[in-house]
N, C-alpha and C positions, 0 to 999 in steps of 0.2 A: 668326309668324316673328320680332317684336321680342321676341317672350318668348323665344324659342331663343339669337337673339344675345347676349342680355343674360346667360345662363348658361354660353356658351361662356367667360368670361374666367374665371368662377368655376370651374370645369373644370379650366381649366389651370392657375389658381394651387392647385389641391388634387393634379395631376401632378407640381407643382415641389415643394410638399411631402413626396410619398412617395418624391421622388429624394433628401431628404435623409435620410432613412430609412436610406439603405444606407452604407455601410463612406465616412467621409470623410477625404481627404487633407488632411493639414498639412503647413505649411511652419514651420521654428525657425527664427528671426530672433536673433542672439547680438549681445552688445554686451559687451567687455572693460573688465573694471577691474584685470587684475592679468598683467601680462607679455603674451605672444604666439606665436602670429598667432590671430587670430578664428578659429573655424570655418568652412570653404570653403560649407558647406552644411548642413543637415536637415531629415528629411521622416520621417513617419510615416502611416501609415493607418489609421484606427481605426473600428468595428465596434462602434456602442453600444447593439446589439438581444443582441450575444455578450460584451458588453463585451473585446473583443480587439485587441489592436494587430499590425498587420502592414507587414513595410519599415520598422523602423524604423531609419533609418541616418543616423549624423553624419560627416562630410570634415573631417578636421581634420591639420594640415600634413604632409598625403600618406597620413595613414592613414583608411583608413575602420571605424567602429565600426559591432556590429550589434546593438543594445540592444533586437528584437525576447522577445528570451526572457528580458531580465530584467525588461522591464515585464509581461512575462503573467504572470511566474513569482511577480513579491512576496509575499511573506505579508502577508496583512492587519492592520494594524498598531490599529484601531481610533484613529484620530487624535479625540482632545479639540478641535482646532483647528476650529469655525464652517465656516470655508472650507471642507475635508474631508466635510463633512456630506451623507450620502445616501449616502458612498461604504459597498460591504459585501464588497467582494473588493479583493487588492491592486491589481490594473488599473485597475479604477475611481481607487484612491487614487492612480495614476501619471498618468494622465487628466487629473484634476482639478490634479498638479501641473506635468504640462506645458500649460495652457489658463487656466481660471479664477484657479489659485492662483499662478500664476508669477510676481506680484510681492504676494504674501501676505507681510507684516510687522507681522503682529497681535503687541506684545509684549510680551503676556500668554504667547504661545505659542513667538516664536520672538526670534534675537537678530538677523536680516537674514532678506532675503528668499531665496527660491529659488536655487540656482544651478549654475552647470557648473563641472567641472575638466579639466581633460587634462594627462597627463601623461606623458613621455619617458623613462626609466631609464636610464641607460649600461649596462647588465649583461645578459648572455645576448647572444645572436645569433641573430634582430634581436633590436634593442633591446626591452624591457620597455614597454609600454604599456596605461594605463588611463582610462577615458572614467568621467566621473561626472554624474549628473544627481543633486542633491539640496535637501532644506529644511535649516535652518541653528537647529535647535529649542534653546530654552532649557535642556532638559533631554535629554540624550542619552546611555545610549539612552534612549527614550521612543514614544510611542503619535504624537507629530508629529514623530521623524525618519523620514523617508522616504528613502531612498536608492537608485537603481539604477547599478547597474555593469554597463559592460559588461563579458564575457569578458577576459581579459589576452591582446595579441596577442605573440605571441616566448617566449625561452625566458628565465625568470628566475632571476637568480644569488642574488636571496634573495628571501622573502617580502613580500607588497604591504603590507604592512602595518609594516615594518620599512626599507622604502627608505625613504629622507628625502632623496638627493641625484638629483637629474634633469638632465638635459639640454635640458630644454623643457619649458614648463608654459606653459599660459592658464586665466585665472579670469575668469568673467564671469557675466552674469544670459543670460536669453532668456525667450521669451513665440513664443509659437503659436498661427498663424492659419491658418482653414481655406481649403485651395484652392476656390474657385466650379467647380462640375462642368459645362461645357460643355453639357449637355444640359436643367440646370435651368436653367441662364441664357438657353437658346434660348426654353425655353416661357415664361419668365416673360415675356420681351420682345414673345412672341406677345400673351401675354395685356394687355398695358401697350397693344402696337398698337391689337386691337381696341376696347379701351376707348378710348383717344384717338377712333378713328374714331366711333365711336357718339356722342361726345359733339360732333364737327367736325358729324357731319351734323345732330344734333340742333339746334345754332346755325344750320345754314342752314334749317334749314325756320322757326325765328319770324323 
């Protein structure tokens, strides 16, 4: 019977394990360096047995972005950048630069780290709007610009690439942490109890 309890903690710390195995939610954490307001929120959920992201959505002053399909969608850019490495589809490479690489400032490779844009157009109805996640690479285009965009929301009176006057822009960095999944947190706890207990009564028997 002491050889069973002594296994049960190992058990469930290899249950907590396989819950991290499935699709994890993130939360984006934004901090501004350049005008305003910060982003209200973001969250993604990402799939790294499919390498897929799903919900990926940022709130930013009243609009919500849906940047699920431009992180699935990337083409693989083969990035030269260290950080990058292991990645072999563009999701991966989007992954890596909302998690690991998102304050990557190797600069060899780039001239500033990661970062967002939002921007507000005065033109069409509604307004013109674009959501950007990107790297800031020494040489662009190149194999370490990475950039996704989301969808433009409203109707635009000229091309995104040609507006230069906005009505509202935020520029800032972020970095991405994953949400603890409720059910991995219960077993771990399970398993932390019984080991404590095993080792409480162990002291009371010398």
């Amino acid at each position: 019977m002491r050889h069973s309890t002594g296994v049960i903690p190992v058990l469930l710390a290899f249950g907590a394990l396989s819950a991290l195995a499935t699709p994890i939610d993130y939360t984006i954490n934004f901090s501004l360096t350049q005008d305003g307001p910060v982003p209200a929120s973001g969250s993604f959920s990402y799939d790294s047995s499919t390498s897929t992201f799903a919900n990926f959505d940022v709130l930013w002053d009243g609009y919500t972005f849906d940047l699920t399909s431009a992180a699935n969608s990337l083409a693989f850019t083969s990035p030269t950048d260290p950080c990058y490495s292991g990645s072999t589809t563009g999701a991966q490479e989007v992954f890596q630069l909302m998690t690991v690489c998102s304050s990557d400032n190797n600069p060899t490779y780039d001239s500033a780290p990661p970062f967002f844009e939002s921007n507000v157009y005065p033109y069409g109805s509604p307004n013109y709007t674009v959501f950007i996640f990107g790297t800031t690479a020494t040489a662009n285009p190149g194999p370490n610009q990475i950039d996704i965009y989301v969808p433009a929301e409203g109707t635009s009176g000229c091309p995104p690439d040609t507006c230069y006057t906005y009505s509202a822009q935020a520029v800032g960095n972020f970095a991405s942490n994953p949400v603890p999944e409720p059910g991995s947190c219960a077993v771990t706890l399970i398993g932390l109890c019984l080991v404590m207990r095993k080792r409480i009564a162990a002291g009371f028997r010398h």
